[in-house]
C-alpha positions, -999 to +999 in steps of 0.1 A: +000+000+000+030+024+010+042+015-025+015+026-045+015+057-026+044+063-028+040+057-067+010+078-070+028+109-054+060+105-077+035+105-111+018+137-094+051+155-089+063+143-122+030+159-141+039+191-120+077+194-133+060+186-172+035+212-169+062+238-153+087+230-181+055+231-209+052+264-196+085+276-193+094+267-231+061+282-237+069+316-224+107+315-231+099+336-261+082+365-247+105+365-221+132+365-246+119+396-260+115+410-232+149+409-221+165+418-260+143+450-262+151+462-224+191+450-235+189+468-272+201+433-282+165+425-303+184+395-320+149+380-327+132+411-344+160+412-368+152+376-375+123+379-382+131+411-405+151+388-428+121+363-429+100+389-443+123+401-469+133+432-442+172+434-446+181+440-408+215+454-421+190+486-425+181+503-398+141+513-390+140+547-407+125+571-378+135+607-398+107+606-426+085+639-428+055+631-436+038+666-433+058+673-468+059+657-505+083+666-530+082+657-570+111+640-582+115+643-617+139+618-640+152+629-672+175+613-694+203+624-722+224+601-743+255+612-759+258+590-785+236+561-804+222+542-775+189+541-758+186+553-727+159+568-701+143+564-669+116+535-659+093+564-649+092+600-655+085+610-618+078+601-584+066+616-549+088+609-519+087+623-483+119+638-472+139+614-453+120+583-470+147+554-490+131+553-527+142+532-557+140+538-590+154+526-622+171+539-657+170+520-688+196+514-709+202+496-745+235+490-766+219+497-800+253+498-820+271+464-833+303+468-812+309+466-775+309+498-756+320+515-723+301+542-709+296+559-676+263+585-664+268+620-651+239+632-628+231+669-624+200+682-603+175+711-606+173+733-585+210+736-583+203+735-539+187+704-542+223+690-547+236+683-513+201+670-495+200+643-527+218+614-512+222+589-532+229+552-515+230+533-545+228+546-583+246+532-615+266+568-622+288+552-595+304+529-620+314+524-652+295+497-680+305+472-707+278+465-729+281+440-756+263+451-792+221+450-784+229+444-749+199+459-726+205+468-687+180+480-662+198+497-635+187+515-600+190+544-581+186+542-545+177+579-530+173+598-499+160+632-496+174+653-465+145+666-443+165+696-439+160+707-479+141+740-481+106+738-474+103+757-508+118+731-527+082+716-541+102+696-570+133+683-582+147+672-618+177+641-615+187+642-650+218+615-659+240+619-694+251+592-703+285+591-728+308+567-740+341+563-720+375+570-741+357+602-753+356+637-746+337+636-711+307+662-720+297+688-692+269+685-664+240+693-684+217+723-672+186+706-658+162+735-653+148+725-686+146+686-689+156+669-720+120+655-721+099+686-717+121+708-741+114+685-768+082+673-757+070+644-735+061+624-758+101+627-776 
């Protein structure tokens, strides 16, 4: 009789230690959080960035103004017999908000070719509050006879642009390398719009 008491009360307390540890792993996770956000080591938010296609390398962008739009404008001028212009003609971006965008470009000669883009900016001040974090005037291109390349520019506006600044024009010349590099182009008059939209 002792024995099956003794039984009985050793199957109780194991059930207790199961259902503890069940409820340990089951709060392990919130308590991890817990401790990462009061540590600022959130090692399981930036997992779970990467699972949703977040790159955690980036960090949470806290300086966008929303109380203001500006109008980007993307022109494009080729020096030479290629195609080239932008996968849209504008865009409207909040100042301090990461925007990508992309230029088009097509070999249409019969011989390889090496050029490089030049970017220039309207108004003039717009200049240094246009960061750019990624954008193919960085580099220089090969491009084999009909070859076709669609490249991007990654862009930042700085809040601290005047808040009379309503729009600005990236234009991009793109010219062969080995020849006479051409100047900045003046972009207060777009390619586009001089010759008409439609050009």
């Amino acid at each position: 009789m002792n024995l099956q008491r003794e039984n009985f009360i050793m199957v109780r307390k194991l059930a207790v230690v199961t259902v503890l540890m069940f409820a340990f792993g089951y709060a392990l996770v919130p308590l991890y959080k817990a401790i990462c956000e009061m540590t600022g080591i959130n090692v399981l938010a930036l997992g779970e960035q990467a699972l949703k296609g977040v790159d955690p390398a980036l960090p949470a962008n806290t300086q966008v103004d929303t109380s203001r739009t500006i109008t980007v404008e993307f022109d494009a001028n080729s020096r030479g017999p290629w195609d080239f212009k932008p996968g849209q003609r504008s865009v409207e971006v909040h100042p301090g908000e990461l925007t990508t965008v992309m230029y088009e470009f097509q070999n249409i000669q019969n011989r390889r070719m090496s050029a490089q883009a030049i970017p220039s900016y309207a108004p003039q001040q717009a200049s240094a509050h246009f960061n750019k974090l990624e954008c193919f005037c960085f580099n220089q291109y090969t491009l084999e006879p009909g070859e076709k390349k669609s490249w991007p520019v990654a862009f930042v506006i700085d809040p601290k642009l005047s808040k009379d600044v309503k729009t600005i024009t990236l234009s991009y010349t793109f010219f062969e390398v080995g020849g006479k590099t051409p100047a900045a182009p003046v972009a207060s008059a777009p390619h586009w719009i001089s010759k008409g939209a439609g050009s």
